[in-house]
N, C-alpha and C positions, 0 to 999 in steps of 0.2 A: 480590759483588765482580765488576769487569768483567774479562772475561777479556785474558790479556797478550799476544795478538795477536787481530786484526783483519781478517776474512777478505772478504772482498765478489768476487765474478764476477761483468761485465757484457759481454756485445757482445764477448766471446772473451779479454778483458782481467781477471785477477784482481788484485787489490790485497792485497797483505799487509802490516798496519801494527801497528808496536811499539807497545804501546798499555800502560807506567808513566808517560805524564805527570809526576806528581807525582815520580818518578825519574828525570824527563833519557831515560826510558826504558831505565833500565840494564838488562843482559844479565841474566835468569835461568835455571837450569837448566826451568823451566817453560816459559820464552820460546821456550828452544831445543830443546824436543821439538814443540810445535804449530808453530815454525816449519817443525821437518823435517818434519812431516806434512803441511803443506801445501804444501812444494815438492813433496812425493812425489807427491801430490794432482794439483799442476800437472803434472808431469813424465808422467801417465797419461792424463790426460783429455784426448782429441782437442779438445774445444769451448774448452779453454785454449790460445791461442794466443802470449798475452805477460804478460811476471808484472811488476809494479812492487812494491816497498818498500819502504816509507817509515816515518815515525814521528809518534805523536799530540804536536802542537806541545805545548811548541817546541822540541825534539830531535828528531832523527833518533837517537842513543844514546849514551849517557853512558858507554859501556865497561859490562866485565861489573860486578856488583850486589856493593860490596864489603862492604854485612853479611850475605854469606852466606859459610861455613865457606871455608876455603882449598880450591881442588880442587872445590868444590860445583858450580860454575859450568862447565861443558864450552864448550869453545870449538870443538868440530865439529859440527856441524849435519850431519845426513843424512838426503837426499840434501844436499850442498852446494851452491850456487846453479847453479856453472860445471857443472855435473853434471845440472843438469836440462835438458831436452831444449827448452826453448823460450825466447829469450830472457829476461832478469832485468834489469831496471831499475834501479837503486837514485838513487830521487830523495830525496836529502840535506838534508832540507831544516831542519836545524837541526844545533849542535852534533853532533861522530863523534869519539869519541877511543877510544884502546884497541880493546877488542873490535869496537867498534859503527865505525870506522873499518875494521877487518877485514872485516866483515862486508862493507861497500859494497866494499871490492878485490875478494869474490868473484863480486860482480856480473860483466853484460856491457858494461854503459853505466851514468855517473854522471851527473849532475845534481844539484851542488853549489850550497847559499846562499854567497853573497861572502862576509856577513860573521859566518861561523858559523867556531867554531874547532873545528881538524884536529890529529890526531896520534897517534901510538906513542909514549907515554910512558911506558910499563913500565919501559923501563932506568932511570928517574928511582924507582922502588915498588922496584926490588933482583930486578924476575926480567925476561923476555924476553917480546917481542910476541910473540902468538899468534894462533889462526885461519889459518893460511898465510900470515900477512903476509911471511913471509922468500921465500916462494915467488910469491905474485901480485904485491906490492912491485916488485922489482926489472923483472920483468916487463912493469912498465906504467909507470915511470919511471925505469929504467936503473942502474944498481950504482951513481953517484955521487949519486945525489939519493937513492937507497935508505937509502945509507949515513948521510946528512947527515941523516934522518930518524927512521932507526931507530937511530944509535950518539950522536946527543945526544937524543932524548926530546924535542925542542921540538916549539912550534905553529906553525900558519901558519894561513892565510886560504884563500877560496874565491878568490879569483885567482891566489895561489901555485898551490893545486891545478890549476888548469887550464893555468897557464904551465908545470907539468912534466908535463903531458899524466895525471896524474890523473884529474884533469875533464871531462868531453866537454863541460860548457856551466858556466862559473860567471855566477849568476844571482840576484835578488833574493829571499829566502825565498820571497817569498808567489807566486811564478813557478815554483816547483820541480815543485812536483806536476803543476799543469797542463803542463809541458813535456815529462815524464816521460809524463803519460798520452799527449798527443799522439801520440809516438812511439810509445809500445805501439799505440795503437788504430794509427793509419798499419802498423804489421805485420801488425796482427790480421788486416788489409782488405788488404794487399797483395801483398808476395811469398808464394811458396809456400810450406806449412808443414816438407815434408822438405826439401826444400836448406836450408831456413836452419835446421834442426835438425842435420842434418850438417855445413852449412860453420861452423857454432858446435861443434860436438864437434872438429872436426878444427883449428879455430882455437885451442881449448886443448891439448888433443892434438900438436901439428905443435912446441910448443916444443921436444919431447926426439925428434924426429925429425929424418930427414937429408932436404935437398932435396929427391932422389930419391924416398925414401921418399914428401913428402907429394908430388910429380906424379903417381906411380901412385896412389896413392887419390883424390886429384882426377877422374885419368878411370875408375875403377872407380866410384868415387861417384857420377859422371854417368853411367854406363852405368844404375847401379841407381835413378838417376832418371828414365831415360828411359823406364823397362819400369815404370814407378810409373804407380795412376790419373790424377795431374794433370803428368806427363810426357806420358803422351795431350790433356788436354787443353790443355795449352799449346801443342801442334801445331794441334790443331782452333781452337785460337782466334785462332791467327797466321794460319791459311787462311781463318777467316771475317771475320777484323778487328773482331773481338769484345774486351771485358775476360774475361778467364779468368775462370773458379767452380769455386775449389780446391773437393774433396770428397775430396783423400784422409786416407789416418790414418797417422799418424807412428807410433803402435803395432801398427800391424798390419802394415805396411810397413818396420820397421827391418832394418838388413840383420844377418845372422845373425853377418857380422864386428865387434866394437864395438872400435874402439883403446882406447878410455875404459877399457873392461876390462884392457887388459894382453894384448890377446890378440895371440899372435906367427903363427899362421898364419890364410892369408886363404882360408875356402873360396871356392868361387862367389860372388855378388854375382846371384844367380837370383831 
């Protein structure tokens, strides 16, 4: 049997692809443990730099796999996507309902097919969307499009998605992927790997925060980027008129404070 995700790293870019085909890709309790292992995977390995995932055509995921037992199916993944330390892609590129539409919310960036169909359709089966959808949801298209999605269960399109800010690009299927990688490789090769590992923790992080709250982490963050190895050489490279050559490590460099944890006092930032 072929295994039910699909793992590939190249050139700092890993790819994780749902791989039932012949199920639309639906959600299994199997899916969802080699998925976590492999964001945890991602979330460790300096040489990972940007995670895309996607599904073996022509679904992106068919919601969770409903001839398995009730409850069989776990709808938390861990690590969860927003929780891995390097950007998460999710290029859509086929059919997302239920689960498999959750999943893509806990991404960082979508890339939706136009004419693939979208939805939370639980309340239509007699229980409630899951995966966080109550919590990323509203998050990324505001309480009244939330509402209008998850309190009637209907579908929409890949241009709806994107006209309520859902989608960062709605796009032809067979465009998804390749757009999706783009962007990951353009990361992998660009900015530097701790700020955009922290300004992504703190961009999740900062919703159940006060203003205030996230200024001072902002310049605490920068302080503890500046004393970081590619905080040096992003000086050195501005004085030489050079491209930078990140070589620092998001794991050995993360600061001892994590919000993501819950944590209430902020030591040094040393």
């Amino acid at each position: 049997m072929s295994p039910e995700l699909l793992v590939d790293v190249s050139s700092g870019v890993a790819v994780l692809t749902l791989n039932r085909p012949a199920q639309q890709n639906a959600f299994t309790a199997t899916m969802a443990a080699e998925l976590g292992a492999a964001l945890h995977r991602c979330d460790a390995e300096d040489a990972i730099r940007a995670v895309v995932v996607t599904g073996t055509p022509p679904a992106f995921c068919a919601g969770a796999d409903l001839s398995a037992r009730t409850g069989e199916v776990s709808a938390t993944i861990e690590p969860p996507p927003w929780r891995v330390r390097k950007p998460v892609i999710a290029a859509v590129n086929g059919h997302a309902v239920g689960l498999g539409l959750a999943l893509a919310l806990q991404c960082d960036l979508r890339y939706m097919a136009s004419d693939a169909v979208y939805g939370l359709s639980q309340v239509r089966r007699g229980v409630l969307a899951d995966g966080y959808a109550h919590w990323t949801l509203p998050r990324l298209v505001g309480m009244a499009n939330a509402a209008d999605i998850m309190l009637t269960g209907r579908t929409f399109d890949g241009a709806e998605a994107k006209s309520m800010g859902l989608a960062n690009a709605s796009l032809p299927a067979g465009e998804v992927l390749p757009t999706a990688l783009s962007v990951a490789h353009d990361i992998a090769n660009g900015p530097a790997p701790l700020p955009v590992a922290l300004s992504k923790r703190l961009m999740w992080e900062s919703l159940a925060m006060s203003p205030g709250m996230v200024g001072q982490l902002e310049t605490e963050l920068n302080a503890h980027v500046a004393g970081s190895i590619d905080g040096g050489e992003a000086m050195a490279a501005f004085r030489d008129r050079r491209q930078p050559k990140w070589t620092g490590s998001i794991s050995e460099e993360w600061p001892t404070w994590d919000p993501g944890r819950g944590d209430t006092e902020r030591p040094g930032l040393d």
